[in-house]
N, CA, C and O atoms as a Tinker XYZ file with bonds, in Angstrom:
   348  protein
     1  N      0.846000   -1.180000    0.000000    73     2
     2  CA     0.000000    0.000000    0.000000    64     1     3
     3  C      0.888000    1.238000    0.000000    63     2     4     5
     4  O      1.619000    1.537000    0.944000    81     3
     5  N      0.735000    2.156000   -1.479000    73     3     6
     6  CA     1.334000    3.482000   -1.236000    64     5     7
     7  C      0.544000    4.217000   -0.357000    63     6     8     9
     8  O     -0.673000    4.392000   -0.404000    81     7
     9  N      1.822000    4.869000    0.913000    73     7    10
    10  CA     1.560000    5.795000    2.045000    64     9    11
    11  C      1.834000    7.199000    1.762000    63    10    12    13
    12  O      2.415000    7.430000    0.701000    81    11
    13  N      1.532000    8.153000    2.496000    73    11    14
    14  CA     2.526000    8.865000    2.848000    64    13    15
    15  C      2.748000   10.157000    2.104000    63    14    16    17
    16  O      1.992000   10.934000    1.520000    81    15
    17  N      4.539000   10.106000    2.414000    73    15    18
    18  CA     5.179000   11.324000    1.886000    64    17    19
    19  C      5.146000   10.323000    0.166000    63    18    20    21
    20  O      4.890000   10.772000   -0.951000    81    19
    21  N      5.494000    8.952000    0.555000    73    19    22
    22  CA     5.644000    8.354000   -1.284000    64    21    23
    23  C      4.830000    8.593000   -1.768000    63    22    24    25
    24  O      5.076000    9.186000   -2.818000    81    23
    25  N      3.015000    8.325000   -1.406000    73    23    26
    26  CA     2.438000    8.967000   -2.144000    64    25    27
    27  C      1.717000   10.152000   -2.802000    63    26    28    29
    28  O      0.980000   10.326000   -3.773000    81    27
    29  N      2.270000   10.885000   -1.827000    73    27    30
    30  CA     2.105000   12.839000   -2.497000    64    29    31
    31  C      3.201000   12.642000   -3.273000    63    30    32    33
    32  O      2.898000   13.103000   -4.374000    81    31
    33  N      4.380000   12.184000   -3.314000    73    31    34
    34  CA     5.245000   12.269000   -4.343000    64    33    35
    35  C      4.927000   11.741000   -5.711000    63    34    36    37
    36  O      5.272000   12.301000   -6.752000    81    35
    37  N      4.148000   10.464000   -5.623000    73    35    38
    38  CA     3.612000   10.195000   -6.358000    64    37    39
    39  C      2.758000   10.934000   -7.454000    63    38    40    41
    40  O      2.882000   10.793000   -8.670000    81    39
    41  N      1.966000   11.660000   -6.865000    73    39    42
    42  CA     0.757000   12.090000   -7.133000    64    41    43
    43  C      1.196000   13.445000   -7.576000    63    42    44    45
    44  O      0.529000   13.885000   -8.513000    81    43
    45  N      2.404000   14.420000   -7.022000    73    43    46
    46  CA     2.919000   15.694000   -7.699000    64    45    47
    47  C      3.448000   15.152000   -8.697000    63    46    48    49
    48  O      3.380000   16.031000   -9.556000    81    47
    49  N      4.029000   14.101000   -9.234000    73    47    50
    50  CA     4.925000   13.929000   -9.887000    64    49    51
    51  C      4.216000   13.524000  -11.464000    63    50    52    53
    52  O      4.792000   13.430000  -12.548000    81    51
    53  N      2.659000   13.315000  -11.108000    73    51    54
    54  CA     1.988000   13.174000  -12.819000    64    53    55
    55  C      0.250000   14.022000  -12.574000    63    54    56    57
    56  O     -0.650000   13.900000  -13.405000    81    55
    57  N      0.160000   14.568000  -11.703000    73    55    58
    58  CA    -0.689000   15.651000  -11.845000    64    57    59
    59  C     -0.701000   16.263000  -13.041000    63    58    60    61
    60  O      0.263000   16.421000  -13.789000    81    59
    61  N     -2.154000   16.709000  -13.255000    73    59    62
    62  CA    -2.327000   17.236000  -14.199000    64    61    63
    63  C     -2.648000   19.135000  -14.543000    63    62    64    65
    64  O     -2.607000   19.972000  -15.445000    81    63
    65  N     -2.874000   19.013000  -13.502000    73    63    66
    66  CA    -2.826000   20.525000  -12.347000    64    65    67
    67  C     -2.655000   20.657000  -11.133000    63    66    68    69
    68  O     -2.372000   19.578000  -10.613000    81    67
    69  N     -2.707000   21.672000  -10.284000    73    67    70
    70  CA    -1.910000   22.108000   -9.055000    64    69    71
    71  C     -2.867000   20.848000   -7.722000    63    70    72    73
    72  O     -2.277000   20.046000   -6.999000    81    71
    73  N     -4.177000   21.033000   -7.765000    73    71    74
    74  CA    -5.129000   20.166000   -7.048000    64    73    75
    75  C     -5.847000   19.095000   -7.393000    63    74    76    77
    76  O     -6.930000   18.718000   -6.943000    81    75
    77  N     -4.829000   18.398000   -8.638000    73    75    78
    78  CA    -4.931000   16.999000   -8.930000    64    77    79
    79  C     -5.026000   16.106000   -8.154000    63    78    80    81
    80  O     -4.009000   15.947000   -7.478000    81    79
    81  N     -5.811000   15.454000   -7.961000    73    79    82
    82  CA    -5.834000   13.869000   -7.063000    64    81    83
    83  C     -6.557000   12.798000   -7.984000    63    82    84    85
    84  O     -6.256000   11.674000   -7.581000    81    83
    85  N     -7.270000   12.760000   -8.906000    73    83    86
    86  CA    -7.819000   11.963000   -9.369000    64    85    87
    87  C     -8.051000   11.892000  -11.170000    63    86    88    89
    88  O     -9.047000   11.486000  -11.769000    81    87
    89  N     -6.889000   12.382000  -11.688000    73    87    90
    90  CA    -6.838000   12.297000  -13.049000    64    89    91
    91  C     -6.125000   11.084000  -13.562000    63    90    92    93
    92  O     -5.116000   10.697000  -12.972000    81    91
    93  N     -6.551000   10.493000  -14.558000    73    91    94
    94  CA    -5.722000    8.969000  -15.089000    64    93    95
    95  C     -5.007000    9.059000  -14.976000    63    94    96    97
    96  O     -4.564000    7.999000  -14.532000    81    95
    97  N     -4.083000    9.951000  -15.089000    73    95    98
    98  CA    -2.409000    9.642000  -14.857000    64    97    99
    99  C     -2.465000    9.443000  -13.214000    63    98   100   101
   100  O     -1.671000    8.647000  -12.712000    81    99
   101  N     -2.975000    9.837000  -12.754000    73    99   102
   102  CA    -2.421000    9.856000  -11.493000    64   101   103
   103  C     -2.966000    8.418000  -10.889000    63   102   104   105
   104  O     -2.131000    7.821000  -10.210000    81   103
   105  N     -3.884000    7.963000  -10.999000    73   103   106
   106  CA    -4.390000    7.326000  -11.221000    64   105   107
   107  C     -3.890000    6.144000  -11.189000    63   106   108   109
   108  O     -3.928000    5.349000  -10.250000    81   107
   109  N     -3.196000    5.956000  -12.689000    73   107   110
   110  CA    -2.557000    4.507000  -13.073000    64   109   111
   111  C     -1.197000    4.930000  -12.231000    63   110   112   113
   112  O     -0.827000    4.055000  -11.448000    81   111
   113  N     -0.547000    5.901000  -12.259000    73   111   114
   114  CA     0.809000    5.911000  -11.274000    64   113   115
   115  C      0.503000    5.226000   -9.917000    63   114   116   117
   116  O      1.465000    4.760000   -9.305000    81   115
   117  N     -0.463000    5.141000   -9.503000    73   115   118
   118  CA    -0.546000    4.807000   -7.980000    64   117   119
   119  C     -0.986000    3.460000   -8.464000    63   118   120   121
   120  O      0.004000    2.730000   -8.410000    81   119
   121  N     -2.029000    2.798000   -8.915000    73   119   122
   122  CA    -1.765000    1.760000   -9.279000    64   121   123
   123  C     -0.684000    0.560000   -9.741000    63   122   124   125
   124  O     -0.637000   -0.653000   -9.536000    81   123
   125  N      0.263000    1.633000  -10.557000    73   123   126
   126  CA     1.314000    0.443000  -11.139000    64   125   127
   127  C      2.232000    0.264000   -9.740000    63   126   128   129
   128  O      2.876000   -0.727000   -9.395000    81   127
   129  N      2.128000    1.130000   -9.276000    73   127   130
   130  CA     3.163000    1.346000   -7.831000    64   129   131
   131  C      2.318000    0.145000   -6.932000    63   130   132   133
   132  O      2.986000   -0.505000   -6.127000    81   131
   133  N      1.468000   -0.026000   -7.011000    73   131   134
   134  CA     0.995000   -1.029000   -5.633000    64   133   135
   135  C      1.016000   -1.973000   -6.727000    63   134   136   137
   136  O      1.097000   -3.076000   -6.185000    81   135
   137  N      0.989000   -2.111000   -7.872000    73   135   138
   138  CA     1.054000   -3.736000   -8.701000    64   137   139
   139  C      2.299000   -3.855000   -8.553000    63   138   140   141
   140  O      2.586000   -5.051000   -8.591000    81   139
   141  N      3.672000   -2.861000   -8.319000    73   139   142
   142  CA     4.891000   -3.361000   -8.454000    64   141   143
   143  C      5.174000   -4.222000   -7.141000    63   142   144   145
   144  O      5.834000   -5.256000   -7.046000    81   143
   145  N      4.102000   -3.103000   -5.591000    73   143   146
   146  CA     4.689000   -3.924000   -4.628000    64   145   147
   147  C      4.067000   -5.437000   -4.154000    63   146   148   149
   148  O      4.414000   -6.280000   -3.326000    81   147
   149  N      3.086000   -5.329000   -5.022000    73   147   150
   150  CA     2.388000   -6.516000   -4.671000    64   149   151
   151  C      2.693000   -7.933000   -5.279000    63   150   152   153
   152  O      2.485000   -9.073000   -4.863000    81   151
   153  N      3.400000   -7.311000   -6.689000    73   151   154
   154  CA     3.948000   -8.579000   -7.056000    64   153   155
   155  C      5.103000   -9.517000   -6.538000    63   154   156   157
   156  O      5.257000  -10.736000   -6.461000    81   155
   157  N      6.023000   -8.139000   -6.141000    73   155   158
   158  CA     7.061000   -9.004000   -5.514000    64   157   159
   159  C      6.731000   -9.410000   -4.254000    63   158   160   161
   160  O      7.667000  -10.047000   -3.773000    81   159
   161  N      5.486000   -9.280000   -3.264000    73   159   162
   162  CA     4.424000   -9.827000   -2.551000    64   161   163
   163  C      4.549000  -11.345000   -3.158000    63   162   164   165
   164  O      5.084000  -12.323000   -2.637000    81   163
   165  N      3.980000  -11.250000   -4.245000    73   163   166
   166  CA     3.233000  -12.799000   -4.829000    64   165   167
   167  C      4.562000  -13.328000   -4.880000    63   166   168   169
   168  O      4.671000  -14.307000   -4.142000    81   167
   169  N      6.082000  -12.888000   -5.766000    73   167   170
   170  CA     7.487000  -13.862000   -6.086000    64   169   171
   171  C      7.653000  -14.778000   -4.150000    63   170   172   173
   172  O      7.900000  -15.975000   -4.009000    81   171
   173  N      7.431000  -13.782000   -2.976000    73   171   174
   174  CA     7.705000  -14.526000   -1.542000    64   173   175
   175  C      6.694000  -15.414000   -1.497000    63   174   176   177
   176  O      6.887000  -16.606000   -1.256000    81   175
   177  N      5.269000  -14.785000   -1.778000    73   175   178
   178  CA     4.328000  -15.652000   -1.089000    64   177   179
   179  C      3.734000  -16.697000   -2.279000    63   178   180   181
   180  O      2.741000  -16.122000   -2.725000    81   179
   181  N      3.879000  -17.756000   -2.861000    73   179   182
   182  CA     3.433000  -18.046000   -4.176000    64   181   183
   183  C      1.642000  -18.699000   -3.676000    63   182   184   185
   184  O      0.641000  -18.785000   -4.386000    81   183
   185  N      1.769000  -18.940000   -2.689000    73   183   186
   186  CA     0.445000  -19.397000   -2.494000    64   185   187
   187  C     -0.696000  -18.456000   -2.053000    63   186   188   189
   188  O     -1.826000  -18.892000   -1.833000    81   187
   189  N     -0.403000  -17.291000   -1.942000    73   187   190
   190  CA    -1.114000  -16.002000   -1.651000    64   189   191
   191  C     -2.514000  -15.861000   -2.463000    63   190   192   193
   192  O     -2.988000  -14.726000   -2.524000    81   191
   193  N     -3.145000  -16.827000   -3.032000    73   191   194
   194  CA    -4.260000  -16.569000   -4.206000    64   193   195
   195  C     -5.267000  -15.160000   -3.814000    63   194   196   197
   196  O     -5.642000  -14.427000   -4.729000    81   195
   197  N     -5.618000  -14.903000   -2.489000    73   195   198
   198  CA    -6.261000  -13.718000   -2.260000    64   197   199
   199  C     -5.428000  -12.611000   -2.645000    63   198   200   201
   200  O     -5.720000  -12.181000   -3.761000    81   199
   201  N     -4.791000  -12.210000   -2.257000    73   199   202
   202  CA    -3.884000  -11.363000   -2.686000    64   201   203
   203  C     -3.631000  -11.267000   -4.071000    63   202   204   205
   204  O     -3.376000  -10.206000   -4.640000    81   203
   205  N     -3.724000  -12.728000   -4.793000    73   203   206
   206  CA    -3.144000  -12.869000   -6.290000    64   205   207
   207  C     -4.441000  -12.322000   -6.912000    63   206   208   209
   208  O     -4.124000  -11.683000   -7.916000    81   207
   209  N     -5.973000  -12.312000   -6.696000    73   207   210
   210  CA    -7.107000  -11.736000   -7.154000    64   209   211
   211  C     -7.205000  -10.734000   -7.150000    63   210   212   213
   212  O     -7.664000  -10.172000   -8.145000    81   211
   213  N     -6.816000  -10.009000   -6.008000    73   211   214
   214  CA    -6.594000   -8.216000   -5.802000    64   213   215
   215  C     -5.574000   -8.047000   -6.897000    63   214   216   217
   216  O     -5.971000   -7.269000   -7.763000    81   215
   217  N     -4.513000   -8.489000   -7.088000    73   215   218
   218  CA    -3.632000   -7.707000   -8.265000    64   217   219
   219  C     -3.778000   -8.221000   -9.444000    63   218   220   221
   220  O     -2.999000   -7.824000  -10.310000    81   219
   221  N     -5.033000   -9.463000   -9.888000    73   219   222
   222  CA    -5.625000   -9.666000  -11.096000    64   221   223
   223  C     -6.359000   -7.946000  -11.012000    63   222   224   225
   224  O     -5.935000   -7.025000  -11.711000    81   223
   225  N     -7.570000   -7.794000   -9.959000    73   223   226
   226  CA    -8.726000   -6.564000  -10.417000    64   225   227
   227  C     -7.686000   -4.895000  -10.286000    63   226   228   229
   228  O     -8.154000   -3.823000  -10.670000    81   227
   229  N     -6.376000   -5.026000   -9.724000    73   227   230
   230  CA    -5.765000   -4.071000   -9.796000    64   229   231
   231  C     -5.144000   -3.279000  -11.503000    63   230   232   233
   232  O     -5.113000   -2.259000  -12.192000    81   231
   233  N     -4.748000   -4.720000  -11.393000    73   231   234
   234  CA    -4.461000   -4.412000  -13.040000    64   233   235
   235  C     -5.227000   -4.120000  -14.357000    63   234   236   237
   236  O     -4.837000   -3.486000  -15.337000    81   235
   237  N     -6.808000   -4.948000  -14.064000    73   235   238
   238  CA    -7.800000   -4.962000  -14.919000    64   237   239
   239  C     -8.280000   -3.280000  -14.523000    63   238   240   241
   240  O     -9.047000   -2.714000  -15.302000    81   239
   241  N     -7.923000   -2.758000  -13.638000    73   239   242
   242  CA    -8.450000   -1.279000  -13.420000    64   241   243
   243  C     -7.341000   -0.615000  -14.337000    63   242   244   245
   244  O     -7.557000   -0.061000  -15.415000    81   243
   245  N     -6.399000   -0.737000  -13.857000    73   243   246
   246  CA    -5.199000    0.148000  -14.472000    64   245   247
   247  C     -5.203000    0.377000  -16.145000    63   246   248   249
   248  O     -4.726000    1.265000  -16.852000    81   247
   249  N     -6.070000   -1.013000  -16.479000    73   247   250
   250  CA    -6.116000   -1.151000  -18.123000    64   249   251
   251  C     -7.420000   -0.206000  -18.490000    63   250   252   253
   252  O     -7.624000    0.323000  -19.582000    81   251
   253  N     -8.167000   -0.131000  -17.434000    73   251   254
   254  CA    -9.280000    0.525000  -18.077000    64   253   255
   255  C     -9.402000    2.038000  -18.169000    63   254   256   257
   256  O    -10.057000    2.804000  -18.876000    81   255
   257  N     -8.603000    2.162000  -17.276000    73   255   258
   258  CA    -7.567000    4.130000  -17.392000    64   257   259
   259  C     -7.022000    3.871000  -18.223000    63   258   260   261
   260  O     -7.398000    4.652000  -19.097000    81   259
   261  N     -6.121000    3.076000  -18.713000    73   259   262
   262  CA    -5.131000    3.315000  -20.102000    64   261   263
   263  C     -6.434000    3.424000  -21.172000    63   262   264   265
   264  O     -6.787000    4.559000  -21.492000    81   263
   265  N     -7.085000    2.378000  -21.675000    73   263   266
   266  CA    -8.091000    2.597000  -22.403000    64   265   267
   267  C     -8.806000    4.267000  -22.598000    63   266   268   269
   268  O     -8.795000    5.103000  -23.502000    81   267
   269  N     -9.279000    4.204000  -21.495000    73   267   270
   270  CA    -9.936000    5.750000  -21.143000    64   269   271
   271  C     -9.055000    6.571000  -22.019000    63   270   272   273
   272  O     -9.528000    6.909000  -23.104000    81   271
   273  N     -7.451000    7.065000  -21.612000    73   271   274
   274  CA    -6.903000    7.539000  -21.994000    64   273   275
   275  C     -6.282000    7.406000  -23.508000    63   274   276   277
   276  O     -5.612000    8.314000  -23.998000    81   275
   277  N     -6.478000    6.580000  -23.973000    73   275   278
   278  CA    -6.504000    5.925000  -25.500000    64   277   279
   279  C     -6.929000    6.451000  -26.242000    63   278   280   281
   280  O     -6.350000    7.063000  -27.139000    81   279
   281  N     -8.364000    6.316000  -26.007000    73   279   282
   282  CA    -9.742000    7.012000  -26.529000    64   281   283
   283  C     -9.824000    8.443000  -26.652000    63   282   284   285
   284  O     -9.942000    8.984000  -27.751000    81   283
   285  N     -9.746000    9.278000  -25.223000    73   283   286
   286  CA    -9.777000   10.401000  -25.244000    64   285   287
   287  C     -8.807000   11.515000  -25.538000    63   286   288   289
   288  O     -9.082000   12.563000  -26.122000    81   287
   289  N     -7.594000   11.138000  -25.041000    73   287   290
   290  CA    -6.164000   11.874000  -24.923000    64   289   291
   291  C     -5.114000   11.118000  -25.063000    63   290   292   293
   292  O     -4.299000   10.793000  -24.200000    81   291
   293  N     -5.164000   10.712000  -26.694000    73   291   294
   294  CA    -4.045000   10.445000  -27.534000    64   293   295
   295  C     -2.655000   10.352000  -26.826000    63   294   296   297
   296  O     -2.098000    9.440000  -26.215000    81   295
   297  N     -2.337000   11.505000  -27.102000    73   295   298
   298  CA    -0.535000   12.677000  -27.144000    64   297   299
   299  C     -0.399000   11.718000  -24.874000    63   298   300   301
   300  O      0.595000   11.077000  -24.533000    81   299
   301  N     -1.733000   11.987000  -23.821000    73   299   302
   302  CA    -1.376000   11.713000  -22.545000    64   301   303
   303  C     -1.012000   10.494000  -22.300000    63   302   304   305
   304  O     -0.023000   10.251000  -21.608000    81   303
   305  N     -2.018000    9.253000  -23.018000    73   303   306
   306  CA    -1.833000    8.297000  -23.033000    64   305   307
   307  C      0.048000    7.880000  -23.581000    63   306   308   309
   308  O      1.009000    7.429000  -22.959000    81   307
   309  N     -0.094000    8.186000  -24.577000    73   307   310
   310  CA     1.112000    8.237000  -24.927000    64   309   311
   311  C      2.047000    7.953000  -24.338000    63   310   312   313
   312  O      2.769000    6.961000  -24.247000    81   311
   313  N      1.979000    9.325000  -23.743000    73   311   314
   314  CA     3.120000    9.681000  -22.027000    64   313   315
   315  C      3.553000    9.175000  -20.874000    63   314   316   317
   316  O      4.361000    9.309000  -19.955000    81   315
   317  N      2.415000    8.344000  -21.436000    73   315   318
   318  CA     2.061000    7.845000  -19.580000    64   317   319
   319  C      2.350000    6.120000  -19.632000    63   318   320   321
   320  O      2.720000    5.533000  -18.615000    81   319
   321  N      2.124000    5.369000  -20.994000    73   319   322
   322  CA     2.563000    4.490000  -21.350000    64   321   323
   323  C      4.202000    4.123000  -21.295000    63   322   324   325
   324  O      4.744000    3.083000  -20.921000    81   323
   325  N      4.679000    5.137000  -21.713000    73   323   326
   326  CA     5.797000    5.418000  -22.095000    64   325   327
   327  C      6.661000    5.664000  -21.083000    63   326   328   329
   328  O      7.733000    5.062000  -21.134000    81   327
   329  N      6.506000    6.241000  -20.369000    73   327   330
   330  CA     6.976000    6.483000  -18.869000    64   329   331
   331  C      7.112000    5.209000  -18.117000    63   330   332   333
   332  O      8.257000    4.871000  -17.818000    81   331
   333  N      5.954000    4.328000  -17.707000    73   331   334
   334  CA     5.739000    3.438000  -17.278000    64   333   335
   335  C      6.095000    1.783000  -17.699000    63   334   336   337
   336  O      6.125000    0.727000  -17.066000    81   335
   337  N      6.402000    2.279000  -19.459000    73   335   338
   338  CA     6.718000    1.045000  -19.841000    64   337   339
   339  C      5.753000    0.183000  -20.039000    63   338   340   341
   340  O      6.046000   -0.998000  -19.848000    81   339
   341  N      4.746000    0.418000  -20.349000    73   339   342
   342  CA     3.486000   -0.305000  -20.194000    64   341   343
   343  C      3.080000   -1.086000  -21.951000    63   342   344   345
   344  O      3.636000   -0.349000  -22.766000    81   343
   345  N      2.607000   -1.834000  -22.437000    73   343   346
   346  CA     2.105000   -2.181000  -23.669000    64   345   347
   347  C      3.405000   -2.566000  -24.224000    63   346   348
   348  O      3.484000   -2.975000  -25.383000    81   347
């Protein structure tokens, strides 16, 4: 779970304006960040299947902001793919 000071850092760091909290980018940034920590979660725990369902519907979210962003904002999507390494 992103906390904290990591996740205001997070969250300044792909804002889309000054009182951003909930724009796709920001969005999938906080997402890929808890799919990163959760996976290496799953490499310790291999039998974790609850846990392994949460970062199946984590990811199936994260895809549906990329989509969103596909559709609507070309040039952001883009960015944000790209950054992340994603596709």
């Amino acid at each position: 779970m992103v906390k904290g000071k990591k996740k205001e850092k997070l969250i300044k760091g792909h804002q889309v304006h000054e009182k951003d909290t909930g724009s796709p980018e920001v969005q999938i940034a906080l997402l890929t960040k808890r799919i990163e920590e959760l996976s290496s979660h799953l490499k310790k725990h291999k039998k974790d299947n609850h846990s392994r369902r949460g970062l199946i519907q984590m990811v199936a979210d994260r895809r549906t902001h990329l989509k969103y962003l596909e559709r609507k904002h070309k040039g952001r999507y883009e960015a944000i793919s790209k950054k992340f390494n994603l596709k």
